[in-house]
C-alpha angles and dihedrals in degrees: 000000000000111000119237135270106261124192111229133190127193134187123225085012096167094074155042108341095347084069099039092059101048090057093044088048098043085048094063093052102266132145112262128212109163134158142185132156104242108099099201090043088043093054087045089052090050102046084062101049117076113256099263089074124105115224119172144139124281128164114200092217098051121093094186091051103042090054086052094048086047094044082052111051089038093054088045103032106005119225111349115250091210117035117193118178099197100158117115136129123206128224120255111261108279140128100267089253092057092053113102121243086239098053093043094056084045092064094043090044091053106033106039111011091047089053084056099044090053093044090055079054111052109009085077097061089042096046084050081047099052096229155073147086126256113205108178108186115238131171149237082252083052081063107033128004141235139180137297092002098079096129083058098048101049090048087058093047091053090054085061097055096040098054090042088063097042084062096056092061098039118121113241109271088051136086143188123200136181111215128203105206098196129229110321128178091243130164081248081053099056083044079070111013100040114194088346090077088080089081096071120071109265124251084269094055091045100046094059098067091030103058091049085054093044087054094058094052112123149178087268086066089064111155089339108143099235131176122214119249 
């Protein structure tokens, strides 16, 4: 029996494992909507994909863009069936009191206020529907801490908890799941481990267990903490 088409969309898609997984997906056939905010990285994402996919800018933190892209991807490919906000950006390496203000709010902005601005914007379309399945990457510093990357690490707590809630509310037929992705050799992962970020599989290794596991994700992981294989 060959498995459905499924529409997926997939935040910071132009890097790391946003990227990894729109070209896993896309390889096995799926609908792609995908967005970042890097032009150049944007065009070579899209020359990969097949043309059905959908590849546009989309800044998290933009109101205004995240109601365009959304406008967008429901008018081509209607509510997404898969849902992964994948878009965060980490803190440079510093003790919490040496962080700027401005970088702190960055990584809030990104990492939990744009899960919530996409989720106003999609979540609407999928709950009328009566279906689809919410993955909000987290972290194994969503889970645990360490030093001088505190900003990071409450945002991705805060992706726990929030996601945690949501799935609390949600109708039957939808999920939300945090997801913790592991530890993956990633340009945010050089920012903190250097060199020493060779000994864990690249995006490309990840993403093709991954993308198989994300598939099989249901209504029955509501709210359940998973890590991916």
């Amino acid at each position: 029996m060959i498995p459905p088409v499924k529409h997926i969309l997939i935040t910071g898609a132009t890097r790391g494992l946003g990227r990894a997984l729109a070209l896993g997906f896309s390889g096995q056939g799926h609908t792609l909507s995908a967005c970042g905010t890097h032009p150049d990285a944007l065009a070579a994402l899209a020359e990969e994909l097949p043309e059905d996919a959908l590849v546009l800018r989309c800044d998290v933190t933009s109101p205004e863009e995240v109601a365009e892209f959304a406008e967008s991807v429901l008018e081509r490919h209607g509510p997404p069936d898969l849902l992964i906000n994948n878009a965060a950006r980490i803190n440079a390496n510093a003790p919490l009191w040496e962080v700027p203000e401005h970088e702190f709010s960055k990584v809030i902005d990104v990492n939990l206020k744009g899960i919530h601005r996409i989720l106003r914007a999609f979540l609407p379309p999928m709950i009328e529907r009566g279906s689809g399945i919410v993955v909000n990457l987290s972290s194994g510093w969503g889970r645990s801490t360490a030093p001088e990357v505190a900003p990071y690490c409450c945002s991705k707590w805060g992706v726990e908890g929030l996601t945690r809630a949501l799935a609390q509310e949600l109708p039957p037929g939808l999920a939300a799941i945090p997801l913790n992705p592991g530890v993956i050799d990633t340009d945010m992962l050089r920012s903190c481990f250097g060199a020493d970020s060779s000994h864990y599989p690249s995006a490309t290794e990840w993403a093709k267990t991954a993308v198989p596991f994300l598939l099989g994700l249901g209504p029955a992981h509501n709210g359940q903490p998973l890590t991916a294989p």
